[in-house]
Every structure is written in structure tokens, then in C-alpha cells.
PyMOL commands that place a pseudoatom at each C-alpha (Angstrom):
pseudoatom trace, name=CA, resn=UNK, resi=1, chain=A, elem=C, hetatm=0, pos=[-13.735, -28.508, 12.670]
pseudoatom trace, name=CA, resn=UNK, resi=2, chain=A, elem=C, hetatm=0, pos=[-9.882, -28.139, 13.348]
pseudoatom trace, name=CA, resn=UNK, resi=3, chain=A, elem=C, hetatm=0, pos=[-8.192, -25.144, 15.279]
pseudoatom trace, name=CA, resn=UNK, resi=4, chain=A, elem=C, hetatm=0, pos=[-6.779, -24.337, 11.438]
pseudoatom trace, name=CA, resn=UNK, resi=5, chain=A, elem=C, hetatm=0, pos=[-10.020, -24.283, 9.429]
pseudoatom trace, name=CA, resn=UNK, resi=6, chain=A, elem=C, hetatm=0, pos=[-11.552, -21.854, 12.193]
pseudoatom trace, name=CA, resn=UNK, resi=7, chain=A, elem=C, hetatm=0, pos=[-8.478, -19.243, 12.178]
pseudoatom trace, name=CA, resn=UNK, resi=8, chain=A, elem=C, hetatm=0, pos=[-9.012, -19.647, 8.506]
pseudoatom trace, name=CA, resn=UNK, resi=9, chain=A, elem=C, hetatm=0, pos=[-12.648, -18.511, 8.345]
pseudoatom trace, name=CA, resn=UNK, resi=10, chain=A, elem=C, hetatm=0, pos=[-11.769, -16.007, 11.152]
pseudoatom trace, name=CA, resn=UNK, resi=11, chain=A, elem=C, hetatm=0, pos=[-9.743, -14.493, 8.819]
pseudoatom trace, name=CA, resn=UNK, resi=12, chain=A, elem=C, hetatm=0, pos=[-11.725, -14.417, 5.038]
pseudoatom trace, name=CA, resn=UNK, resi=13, chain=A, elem=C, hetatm=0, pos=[-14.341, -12.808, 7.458]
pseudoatom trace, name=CA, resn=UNK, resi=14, chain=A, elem=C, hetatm=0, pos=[-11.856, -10.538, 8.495]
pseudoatom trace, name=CA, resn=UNK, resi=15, chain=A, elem=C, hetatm=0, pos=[-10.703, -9.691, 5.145]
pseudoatom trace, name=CA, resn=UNK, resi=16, chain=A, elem=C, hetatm=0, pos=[-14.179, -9.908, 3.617]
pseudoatom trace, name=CA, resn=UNK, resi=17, chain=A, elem=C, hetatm=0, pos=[-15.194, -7.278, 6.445]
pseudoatom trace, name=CA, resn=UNK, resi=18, chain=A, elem=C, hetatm=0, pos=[-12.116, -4.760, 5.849]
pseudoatom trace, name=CA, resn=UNK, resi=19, chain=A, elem=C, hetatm=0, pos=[-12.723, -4.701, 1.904]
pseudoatom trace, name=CA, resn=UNK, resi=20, chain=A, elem=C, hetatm=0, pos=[-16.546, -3.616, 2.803]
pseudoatom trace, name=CA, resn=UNK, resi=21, chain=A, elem=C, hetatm=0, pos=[-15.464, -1.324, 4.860]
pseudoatom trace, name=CA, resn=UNK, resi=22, chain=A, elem=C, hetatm=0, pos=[-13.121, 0.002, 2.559]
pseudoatom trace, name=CA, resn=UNK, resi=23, chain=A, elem=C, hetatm=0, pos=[-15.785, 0.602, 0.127]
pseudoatom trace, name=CA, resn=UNK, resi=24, chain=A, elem=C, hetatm=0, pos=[-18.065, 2.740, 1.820]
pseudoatom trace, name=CA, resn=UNK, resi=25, chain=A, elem=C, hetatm=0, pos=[-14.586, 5.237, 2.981]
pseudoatom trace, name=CA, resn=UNK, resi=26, chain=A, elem=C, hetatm=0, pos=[-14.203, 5.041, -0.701]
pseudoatom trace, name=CA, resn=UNK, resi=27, chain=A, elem=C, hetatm=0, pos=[-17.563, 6.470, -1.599]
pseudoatom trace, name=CA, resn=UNK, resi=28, chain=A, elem=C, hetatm=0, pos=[-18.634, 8.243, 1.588]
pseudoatom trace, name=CA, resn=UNK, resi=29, chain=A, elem=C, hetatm=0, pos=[-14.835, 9.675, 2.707]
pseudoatom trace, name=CA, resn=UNK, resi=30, chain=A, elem=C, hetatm=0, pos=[-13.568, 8.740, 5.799]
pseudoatom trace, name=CA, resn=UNK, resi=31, chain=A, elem=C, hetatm=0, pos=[-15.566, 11.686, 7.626]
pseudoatom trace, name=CA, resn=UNK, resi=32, chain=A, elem=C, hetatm=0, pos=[-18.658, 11.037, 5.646]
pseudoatom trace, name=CA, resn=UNK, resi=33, chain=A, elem=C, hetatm=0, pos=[-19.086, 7.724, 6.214]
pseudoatom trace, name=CA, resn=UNK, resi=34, chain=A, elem=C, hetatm=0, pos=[-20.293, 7.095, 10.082]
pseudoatom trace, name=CA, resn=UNK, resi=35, chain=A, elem=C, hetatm=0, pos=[-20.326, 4.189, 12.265]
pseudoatom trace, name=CA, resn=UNK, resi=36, chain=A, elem=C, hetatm=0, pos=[-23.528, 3.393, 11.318]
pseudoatom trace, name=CA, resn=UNK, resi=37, chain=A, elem=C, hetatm=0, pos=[-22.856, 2.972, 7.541]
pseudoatom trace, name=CA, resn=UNK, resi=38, chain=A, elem=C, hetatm=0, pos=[-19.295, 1.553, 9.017]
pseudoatom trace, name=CA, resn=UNK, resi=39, chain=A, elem=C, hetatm=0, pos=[-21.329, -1.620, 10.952]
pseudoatom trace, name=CA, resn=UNK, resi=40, chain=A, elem=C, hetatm=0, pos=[-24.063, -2.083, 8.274]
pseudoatom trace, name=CA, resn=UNK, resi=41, chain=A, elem=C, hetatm=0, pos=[-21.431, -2.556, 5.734]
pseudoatom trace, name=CA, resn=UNK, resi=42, chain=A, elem=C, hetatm=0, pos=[-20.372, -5.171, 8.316]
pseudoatom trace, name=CA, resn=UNK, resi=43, chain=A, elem=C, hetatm=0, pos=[-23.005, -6.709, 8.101]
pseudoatom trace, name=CA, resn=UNK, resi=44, chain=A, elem=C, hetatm=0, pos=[-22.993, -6.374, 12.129]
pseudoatom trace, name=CA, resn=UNK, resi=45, chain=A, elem=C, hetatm=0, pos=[-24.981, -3.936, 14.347]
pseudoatom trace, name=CA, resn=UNK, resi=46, chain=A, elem=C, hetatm=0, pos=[-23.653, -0.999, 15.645]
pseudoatom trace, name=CA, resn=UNK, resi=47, chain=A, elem=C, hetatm=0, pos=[-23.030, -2.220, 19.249]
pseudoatom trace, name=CA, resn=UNK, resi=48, chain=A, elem=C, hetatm=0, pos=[-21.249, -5.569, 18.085]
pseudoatom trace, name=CA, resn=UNK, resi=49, chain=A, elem=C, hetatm=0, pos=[-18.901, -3.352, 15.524]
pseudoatom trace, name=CA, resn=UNK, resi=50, chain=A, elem=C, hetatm=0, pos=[-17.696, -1.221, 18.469]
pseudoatom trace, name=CA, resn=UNK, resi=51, chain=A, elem=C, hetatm=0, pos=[-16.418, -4.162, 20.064]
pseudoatom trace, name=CA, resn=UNK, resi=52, chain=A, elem=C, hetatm=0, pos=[-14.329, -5.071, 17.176]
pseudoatom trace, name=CA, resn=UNK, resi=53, chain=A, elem=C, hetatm=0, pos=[-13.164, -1.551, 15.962]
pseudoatom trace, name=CA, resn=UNK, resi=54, chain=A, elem=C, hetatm=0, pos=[-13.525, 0.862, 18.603]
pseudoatom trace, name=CA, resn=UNK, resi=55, chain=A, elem=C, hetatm=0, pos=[-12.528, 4.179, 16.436]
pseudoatom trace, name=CA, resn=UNK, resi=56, chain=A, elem=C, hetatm=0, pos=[-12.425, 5.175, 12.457]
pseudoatom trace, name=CA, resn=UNK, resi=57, chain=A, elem=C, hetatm=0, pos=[-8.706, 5.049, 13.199]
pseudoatom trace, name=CA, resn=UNK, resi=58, chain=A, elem=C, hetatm=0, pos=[-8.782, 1.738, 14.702]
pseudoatom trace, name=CA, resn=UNK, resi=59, chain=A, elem=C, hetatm=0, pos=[-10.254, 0.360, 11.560]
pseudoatom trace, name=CA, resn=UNK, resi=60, chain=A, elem=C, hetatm=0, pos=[-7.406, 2.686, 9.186]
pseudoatom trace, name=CA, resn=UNK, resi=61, chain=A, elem=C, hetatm=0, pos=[-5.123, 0.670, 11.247]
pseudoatom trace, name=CA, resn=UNK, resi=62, chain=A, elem=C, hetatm=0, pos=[-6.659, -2.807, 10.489]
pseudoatom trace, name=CA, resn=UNK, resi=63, chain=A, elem=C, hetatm=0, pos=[-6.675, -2.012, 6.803]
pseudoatom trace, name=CA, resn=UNK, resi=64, chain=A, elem=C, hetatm=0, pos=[-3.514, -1.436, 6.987]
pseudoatom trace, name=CA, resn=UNK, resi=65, chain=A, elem=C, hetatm=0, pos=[-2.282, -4.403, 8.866]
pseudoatom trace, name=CA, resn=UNK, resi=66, chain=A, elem=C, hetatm=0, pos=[-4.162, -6.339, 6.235]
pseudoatom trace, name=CA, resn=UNK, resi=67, chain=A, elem=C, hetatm=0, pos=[-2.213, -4.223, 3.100]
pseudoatom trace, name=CA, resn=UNK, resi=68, chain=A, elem=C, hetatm=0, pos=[1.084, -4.892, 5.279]
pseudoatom trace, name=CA, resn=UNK, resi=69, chain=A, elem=C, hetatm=0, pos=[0.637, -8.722, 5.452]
pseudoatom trace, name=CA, resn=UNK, resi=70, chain=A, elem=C, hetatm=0, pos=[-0.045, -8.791, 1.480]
pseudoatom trace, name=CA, resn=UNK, resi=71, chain=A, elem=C, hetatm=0, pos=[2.987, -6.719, 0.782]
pseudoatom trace, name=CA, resn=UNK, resi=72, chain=A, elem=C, hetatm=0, pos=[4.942, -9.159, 2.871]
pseudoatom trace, name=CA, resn=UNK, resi=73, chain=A, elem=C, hetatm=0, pos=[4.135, -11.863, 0.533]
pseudoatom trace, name=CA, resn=UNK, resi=74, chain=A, elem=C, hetatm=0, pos=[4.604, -9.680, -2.427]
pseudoatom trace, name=CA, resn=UNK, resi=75, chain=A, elem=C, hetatm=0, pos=[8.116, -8.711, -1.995]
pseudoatom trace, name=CA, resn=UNK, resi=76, chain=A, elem=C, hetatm=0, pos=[8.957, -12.085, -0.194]
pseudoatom trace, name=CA, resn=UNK, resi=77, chain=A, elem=C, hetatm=0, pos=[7.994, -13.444, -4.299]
pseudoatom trace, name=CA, resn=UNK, resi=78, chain=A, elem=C, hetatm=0, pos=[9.896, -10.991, -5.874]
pseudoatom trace, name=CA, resn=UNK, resi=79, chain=A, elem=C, hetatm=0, pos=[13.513, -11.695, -3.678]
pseudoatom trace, name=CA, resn=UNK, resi=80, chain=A, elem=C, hetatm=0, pos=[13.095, -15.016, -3.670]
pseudoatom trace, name=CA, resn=UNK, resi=81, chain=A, elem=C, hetatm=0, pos=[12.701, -14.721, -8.090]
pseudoatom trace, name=CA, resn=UNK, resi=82, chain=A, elem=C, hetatm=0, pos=[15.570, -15.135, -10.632]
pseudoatom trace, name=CA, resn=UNK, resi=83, chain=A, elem=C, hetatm=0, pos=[15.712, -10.677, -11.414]
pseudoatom trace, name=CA, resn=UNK, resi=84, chain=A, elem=C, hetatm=0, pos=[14.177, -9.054, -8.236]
pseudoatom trace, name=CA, resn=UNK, resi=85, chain=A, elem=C, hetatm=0, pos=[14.577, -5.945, -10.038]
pseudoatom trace, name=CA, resn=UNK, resi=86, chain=A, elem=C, hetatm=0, pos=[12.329, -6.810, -12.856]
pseudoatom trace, name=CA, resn=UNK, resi=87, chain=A, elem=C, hetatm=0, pos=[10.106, -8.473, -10.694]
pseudoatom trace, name=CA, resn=UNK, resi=88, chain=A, elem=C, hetatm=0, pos=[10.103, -4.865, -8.437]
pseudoatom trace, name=CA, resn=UNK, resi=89, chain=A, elem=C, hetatm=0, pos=[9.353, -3.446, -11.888]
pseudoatom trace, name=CA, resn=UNK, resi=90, chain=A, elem=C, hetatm=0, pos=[6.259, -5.317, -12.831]
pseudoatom trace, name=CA, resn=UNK, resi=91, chain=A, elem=C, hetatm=0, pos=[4.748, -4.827, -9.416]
pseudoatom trace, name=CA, resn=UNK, resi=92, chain=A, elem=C, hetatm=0, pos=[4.915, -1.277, -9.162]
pseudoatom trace, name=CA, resn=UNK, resi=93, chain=A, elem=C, hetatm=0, pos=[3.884, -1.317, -12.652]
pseudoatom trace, name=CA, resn=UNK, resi=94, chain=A, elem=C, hetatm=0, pos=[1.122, -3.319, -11.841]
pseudoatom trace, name=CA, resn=UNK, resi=95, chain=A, elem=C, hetatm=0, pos=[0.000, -0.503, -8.556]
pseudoatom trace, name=CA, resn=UNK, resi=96, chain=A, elem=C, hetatm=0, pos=[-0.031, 2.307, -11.533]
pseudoatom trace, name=CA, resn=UNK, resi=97, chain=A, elem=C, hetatm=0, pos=[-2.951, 0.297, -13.887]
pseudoatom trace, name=CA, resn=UNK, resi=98, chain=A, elem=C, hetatm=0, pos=[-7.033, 0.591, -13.728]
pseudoatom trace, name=CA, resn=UNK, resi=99, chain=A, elem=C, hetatm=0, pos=[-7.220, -1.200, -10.474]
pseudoatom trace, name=CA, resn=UNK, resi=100, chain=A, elem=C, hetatm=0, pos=[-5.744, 2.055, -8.720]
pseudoatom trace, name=CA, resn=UNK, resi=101, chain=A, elem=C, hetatm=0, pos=[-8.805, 4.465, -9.042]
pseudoatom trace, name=CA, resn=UNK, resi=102, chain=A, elem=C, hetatm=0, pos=[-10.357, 2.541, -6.251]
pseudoatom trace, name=CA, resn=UNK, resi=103, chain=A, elem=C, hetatm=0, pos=[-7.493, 2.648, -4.073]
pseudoatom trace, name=CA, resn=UNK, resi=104, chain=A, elem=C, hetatm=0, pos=[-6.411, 6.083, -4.994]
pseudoatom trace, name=CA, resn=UNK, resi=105, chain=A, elem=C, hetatm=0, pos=[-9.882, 7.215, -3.398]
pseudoatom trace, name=CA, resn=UNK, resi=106, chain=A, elem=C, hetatm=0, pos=[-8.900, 5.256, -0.250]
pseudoatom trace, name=CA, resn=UNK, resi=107, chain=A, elem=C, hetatm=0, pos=[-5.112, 6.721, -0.305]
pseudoatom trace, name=CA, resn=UNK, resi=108, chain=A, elem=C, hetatm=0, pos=[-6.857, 10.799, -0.565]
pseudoatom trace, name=CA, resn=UNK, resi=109, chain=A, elem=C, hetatm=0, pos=[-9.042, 10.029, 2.459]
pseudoatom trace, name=CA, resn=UNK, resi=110, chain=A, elem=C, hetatm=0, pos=[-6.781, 8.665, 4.553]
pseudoatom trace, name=CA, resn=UNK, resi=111, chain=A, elem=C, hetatm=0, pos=[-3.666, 10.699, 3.597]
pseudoatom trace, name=CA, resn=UNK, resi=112, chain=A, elem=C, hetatm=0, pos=[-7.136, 14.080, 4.495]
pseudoatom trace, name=CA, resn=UNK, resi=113, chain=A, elem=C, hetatm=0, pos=[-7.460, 12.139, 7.639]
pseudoatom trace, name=CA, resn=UNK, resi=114, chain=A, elem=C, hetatm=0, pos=[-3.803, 11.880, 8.737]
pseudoatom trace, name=CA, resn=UNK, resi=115, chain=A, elem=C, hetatm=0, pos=[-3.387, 15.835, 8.825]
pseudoatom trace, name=CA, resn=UNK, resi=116, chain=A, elem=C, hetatm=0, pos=[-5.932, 15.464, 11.684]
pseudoatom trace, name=CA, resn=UNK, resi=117, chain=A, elem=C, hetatm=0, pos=[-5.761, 12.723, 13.509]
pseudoatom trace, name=CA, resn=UNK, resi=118, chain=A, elem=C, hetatm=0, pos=[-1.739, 12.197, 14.412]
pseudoatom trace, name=CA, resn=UNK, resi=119, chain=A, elem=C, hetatm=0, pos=[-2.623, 8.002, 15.346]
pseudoatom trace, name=CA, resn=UNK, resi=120, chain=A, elem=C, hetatm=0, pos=[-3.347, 7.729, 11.340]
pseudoatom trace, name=CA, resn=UNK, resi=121, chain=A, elem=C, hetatm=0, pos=[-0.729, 9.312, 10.319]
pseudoatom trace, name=CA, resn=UNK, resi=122, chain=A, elem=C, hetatm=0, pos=[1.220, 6.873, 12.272]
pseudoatom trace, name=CA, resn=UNK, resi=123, chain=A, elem=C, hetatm=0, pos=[-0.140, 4.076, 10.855]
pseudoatom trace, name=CA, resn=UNK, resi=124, chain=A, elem=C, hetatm=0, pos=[0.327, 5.628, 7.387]
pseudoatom trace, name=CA, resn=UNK, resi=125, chain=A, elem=C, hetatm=0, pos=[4.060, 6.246, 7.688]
pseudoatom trace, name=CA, resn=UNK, resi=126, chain=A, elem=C, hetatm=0, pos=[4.373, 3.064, 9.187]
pseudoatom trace, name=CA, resn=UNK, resi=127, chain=A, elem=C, hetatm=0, pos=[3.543, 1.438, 6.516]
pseudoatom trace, name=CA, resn=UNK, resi=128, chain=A, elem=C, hetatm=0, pos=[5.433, 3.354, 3.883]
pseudoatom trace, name=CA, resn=UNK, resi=129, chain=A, elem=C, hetatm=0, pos=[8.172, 2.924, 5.886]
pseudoatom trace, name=CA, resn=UNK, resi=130, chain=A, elem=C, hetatm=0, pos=[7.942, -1.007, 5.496]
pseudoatom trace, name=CA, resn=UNK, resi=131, chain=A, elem=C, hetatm=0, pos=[7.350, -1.088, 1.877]
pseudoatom trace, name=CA, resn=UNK, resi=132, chain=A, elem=C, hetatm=0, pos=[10.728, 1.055, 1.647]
pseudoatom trace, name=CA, resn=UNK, resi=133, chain=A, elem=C, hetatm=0, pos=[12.339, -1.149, 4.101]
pseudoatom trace, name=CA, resn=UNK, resi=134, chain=A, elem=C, hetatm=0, pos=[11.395, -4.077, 1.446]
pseudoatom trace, name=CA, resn=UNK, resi=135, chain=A, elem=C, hetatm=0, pos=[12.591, -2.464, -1.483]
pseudoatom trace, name=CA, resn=UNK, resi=136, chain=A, elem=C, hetatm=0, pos=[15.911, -1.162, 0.229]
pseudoatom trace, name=CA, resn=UNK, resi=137, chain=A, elem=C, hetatm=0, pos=[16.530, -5.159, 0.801]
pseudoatom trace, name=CA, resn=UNK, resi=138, chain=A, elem=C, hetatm=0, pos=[15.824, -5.845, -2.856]
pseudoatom trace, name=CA, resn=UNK, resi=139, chain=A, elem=C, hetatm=0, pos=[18.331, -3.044, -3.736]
pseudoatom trace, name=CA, resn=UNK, resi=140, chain=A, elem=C, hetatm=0, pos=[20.851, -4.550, -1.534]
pseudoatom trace, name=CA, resn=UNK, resi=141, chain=A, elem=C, hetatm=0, pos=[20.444, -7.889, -3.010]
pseudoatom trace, name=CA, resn=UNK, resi=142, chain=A, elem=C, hetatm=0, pos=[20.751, -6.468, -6.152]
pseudoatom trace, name=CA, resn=UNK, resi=143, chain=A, elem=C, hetatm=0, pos=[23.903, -4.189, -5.615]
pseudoatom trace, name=CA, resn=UNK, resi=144, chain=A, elem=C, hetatm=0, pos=[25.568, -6.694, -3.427]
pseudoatom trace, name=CA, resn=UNK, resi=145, chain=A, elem=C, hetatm=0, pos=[25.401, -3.860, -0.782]
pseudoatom trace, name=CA, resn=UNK, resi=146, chain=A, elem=C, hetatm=0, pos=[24.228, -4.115, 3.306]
pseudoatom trace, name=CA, resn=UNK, resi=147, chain=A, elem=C, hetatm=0, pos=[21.341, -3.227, 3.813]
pseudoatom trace, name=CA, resn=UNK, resi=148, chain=A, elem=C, hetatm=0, pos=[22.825, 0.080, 5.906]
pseudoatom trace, name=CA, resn=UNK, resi=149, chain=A, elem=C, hetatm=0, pos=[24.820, 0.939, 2.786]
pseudoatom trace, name=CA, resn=UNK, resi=150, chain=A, elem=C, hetatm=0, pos=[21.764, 0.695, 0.476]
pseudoatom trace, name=CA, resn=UNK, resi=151, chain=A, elem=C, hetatm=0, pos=[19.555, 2.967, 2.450]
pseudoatom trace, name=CA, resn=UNK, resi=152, chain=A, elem=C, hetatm=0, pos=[22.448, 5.293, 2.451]
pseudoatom trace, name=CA, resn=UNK, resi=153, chain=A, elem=C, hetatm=0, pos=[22.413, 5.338, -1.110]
pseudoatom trace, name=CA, resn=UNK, resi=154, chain=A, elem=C, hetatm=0, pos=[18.911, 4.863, -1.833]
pseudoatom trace, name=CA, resn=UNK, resi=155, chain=A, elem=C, hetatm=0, pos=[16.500, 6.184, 0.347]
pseudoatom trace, name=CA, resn=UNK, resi=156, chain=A, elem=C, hetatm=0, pos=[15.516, 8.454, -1.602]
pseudoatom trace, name=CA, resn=UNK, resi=157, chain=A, elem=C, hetatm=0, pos=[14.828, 6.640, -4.551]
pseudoatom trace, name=CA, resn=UNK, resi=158, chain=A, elem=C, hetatm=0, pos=[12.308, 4.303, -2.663]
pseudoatom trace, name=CA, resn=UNK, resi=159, chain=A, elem=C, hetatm=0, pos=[10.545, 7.235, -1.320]
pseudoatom trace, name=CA, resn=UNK, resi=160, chain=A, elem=C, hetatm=0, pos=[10.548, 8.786, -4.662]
pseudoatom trace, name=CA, resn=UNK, resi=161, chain=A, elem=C, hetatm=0, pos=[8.619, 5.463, -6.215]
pseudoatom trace, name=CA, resn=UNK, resi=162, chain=A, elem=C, hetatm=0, pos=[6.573, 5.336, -3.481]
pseudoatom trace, name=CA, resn=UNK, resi=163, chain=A, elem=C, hetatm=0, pos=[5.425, 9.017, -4.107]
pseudoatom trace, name=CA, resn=UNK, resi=164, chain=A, elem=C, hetatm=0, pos=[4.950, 8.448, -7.402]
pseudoatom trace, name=CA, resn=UNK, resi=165, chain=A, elem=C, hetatm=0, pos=[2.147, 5.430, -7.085]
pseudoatom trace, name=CA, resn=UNK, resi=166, chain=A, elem=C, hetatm=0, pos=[0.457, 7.426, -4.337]
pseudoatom trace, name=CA, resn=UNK, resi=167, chain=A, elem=C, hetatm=0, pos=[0.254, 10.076, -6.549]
pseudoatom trace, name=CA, resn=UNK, resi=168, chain=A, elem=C, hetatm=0, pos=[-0.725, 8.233, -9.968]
pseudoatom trace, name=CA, resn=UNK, resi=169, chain=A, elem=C, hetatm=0, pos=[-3.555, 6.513, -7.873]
pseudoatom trace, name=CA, resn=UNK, resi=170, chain=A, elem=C, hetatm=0, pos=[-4.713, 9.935, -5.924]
pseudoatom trace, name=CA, resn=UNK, resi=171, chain=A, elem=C, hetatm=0, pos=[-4.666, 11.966, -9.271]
pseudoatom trace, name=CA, resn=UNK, resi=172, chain=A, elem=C, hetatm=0, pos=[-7.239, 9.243, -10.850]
pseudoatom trace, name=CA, resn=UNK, resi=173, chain=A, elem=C, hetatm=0, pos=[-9.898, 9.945, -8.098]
pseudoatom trace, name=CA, resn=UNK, resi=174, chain=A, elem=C, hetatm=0, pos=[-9.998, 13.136, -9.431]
pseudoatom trace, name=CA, resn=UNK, resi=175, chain=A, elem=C, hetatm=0, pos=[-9.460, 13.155, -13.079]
pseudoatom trace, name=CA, resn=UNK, resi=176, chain=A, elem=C, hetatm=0, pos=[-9.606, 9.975, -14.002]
pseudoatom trace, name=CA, resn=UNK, resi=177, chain=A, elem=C, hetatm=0, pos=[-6.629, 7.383, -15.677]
pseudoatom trace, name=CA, resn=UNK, resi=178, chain=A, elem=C, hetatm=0, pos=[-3.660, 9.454, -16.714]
pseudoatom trace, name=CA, resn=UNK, resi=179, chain=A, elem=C, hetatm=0, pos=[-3.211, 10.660, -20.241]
pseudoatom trace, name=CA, resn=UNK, resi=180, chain=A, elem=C, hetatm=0, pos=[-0.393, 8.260, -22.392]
pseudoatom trace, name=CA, resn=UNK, resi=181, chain=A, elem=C, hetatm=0, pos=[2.025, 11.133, -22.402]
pseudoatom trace, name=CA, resn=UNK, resi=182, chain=A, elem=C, hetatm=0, pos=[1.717, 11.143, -18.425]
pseudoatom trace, name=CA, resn=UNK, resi=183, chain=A, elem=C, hetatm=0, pos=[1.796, 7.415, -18.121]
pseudoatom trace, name=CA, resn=UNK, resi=184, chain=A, elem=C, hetatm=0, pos=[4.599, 7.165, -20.316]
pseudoatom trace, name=CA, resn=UNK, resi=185, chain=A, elem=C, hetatm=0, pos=[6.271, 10.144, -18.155]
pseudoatom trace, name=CA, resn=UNK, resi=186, chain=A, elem=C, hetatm=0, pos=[5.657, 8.456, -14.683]
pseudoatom trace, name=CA, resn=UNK, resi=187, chain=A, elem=C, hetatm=0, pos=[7.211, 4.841, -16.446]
pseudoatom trace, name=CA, resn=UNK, resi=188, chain=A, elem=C, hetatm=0, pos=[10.460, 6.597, -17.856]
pseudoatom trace, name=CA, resn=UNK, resi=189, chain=A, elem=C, hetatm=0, pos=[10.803, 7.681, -14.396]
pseudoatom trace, name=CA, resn=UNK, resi=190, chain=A, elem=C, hetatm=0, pos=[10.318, 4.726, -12.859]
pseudoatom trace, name=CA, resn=UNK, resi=191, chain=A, elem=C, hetatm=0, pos=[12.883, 2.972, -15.298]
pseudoatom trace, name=CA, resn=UNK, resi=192, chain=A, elem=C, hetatm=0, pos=[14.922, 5.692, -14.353]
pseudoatom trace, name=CA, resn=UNK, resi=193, chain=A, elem=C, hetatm=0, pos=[15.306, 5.185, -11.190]
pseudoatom trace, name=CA, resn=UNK, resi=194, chain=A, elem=C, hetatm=0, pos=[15.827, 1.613, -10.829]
pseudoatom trace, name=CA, resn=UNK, resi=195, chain=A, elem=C, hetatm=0, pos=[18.365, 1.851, -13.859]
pseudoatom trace, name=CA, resn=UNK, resi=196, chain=A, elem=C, hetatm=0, pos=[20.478, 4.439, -11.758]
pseudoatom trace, name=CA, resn=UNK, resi=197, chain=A, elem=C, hetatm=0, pos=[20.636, 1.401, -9.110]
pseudoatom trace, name=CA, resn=UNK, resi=198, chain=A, elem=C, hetatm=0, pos=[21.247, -1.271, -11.887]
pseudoatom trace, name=CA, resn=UNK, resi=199, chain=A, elem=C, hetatm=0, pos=[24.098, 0.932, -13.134]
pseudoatom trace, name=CA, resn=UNK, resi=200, chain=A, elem=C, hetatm=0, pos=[25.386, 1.269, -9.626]
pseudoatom trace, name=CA, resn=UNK, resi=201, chain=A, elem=C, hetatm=0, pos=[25.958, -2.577, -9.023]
pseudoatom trace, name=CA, resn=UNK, resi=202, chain=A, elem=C, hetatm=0, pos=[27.520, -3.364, -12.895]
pseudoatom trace, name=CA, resn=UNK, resi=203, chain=A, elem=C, hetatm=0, pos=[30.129, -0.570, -11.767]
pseudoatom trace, name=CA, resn=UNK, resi=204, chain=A, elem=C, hetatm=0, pos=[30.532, -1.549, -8.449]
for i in range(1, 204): cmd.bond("trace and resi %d" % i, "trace and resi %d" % (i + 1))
show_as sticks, trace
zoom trace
């Protein structure tokens, strides 16, 4: 077996392990759900499980690596495609349908979690703060801006459409998929604010 095919195993079994694991803070809540449950989700005993994720915050920060490395190849897909803007579009488009119920329930516990523990918070705003670094590029390429003048400009605007998918996916836990005039609301706003960008580059 070559040094390639064993990293590559390594890692499904990392990934398979960090989606288990993200079920049971789904159901249980991240202070619910103890090491225990943690390990035998694992599929590893409790001892063994340590060794690999020492804390609850260790494995928030693992998740999140994992999230971080798929977001990588998401935006690397849509600024290497023909519109970048559309393609931005569909994705967060795609982060508002069914599939976000699951992680919305994932998003409330660990957002709960970060008010206590100050190293998950960390890792929260980390990441938030690289999938605005990735749209800021796209905005750049778009507007024919540096990347310095784009965050300038638009900052807020990525922080606004991140707020909004955290929120659309944290409002499902609770009352389930928003109503058409809602979804319809969050999408105008969405066009919204990547049309205020669009009209920024066609004027220059």
C-alpha cells in the first residue's frame, strides 16, 4: 500500500469520524452530548478518543478545519469560473436550501458554546473571517479592485451574507424551513447586495 493510499484512508476516516461526531452535537447539543457518546460515535473507546481530541473544543476546531478545507475548494471553483459572481450566487443559494436544518443545529450549539468558552469562539471567527476573505477576492476580481480597496468597500456586505445564512440555517432548528415570503425576502437581499457590487464595477 503506497504512502498516498494510506493518507487517503487516514483522511475518509477522519472525515467519516467528524460527520459522526457532528451528529450526536446536533441531537444531544454540544453540552449534552459527553465524551462518552463523543467516542462511541467514534466508534473508538473513550481512552483512545482522548488521544485524538483532547477537549469538546478541540474537536469544534477539527470540524472546522474540515469545513475550512471544503470552502477552499468551493471558492477556488467559483474564481477560477467564467461569472464568479453568479457562481457566488448559486452557492450561497445553495447554503440557504433543506440541507441547512442539520447544520443550522450545529451553527446554534456552537455559536451557545462560543459565549463560554473564548478558544471556540476563536475558531468560529476564524473561520468567518476566511470565508469573507474569499468572497472579498471574488469582489475584487469582479470590480477590478485590490483586494485592500475591496474590503474597504465591502466588508460589510460579506459579513452581511454571511449573517444572513447563519441565520436562515439557525432559524430552521427552531421553526422549521422559512415561509416563501421569507425566502423570497432573504433572496432579494441577497441579489441586493451583490447587485450593489455589480453596479459598482459597470460604473467604475
Amino acid at each position: 500500500m503506497t504512502a498516498t493510499v494510506i493518507l487517503s484512508n487516514a483522511a475518509e476516516r477522519s472525515h467519516e469520524i467528524l460527520f459522526s461526531l457532528r451528529q450526536v452535537f446536533a441531537e444531544k447539543g454540544f453540552d449534552g452530548a459527553s465524551m462518552q457518546d463523543l467516542a462511541r460515535a467514534a466508534g473508538m473507546s473513550v481512552g483512545n478518543f482522548y488521544r485524538y481530541f483532547p477537549s469538546k473544543a478541540a474537536i469544534v476546531q477539527a470540524m472546522c478545519s474540515l469545513d475550512l478545507a471544503e470552502i477552499e475548494q468551493d471558492f477556488a471553483k467559483i474564481r477560477g469560473s467564467d461569472d464568479p459572481m453568479g457562481g457566488l450566487r448559486t452557492e450561497i443559494l445553495s447554503r440557504l436550501g433543506e440541507d441547512c436544518h442539520e447544520d443550522g443545529r450545529l451553527w446554534a450549539e456552537i455559536t451557545a458554546a462560543a459565549i463560554r468558552k473564548p478558544e471556540i469562539a476563536v475558531t468560529s471567527l476564524n473561520l468567518e473571517a476566511t470565508i469573507v476573505r474569499h468572497m472579498l477576492a471574488i469582489f475584487a476580481q469582479a470590480t477590478g479592485r485590490t483586494l485592500a480597496e475591496a474590503e474597504m468597500r465591502y466588508v460589510g456586505h460579506c459579513q452581511m451574507l454571511v449573517l444572513l445564512v447563519k441565520a436562515v440555517a439557525m432559524r430552521s432548528t427552531q421553526c422549521g424551513a422559512a415561509s416563501d415570503a421569507l425566502a423570497a425576502m432573504v433572496v432579494r437581499v441577497i441579489d441586493h447586495i451583490l447587485t450593489d457590487i455589480s453596479d459598482a464595477s459597470a460604473k467604475g
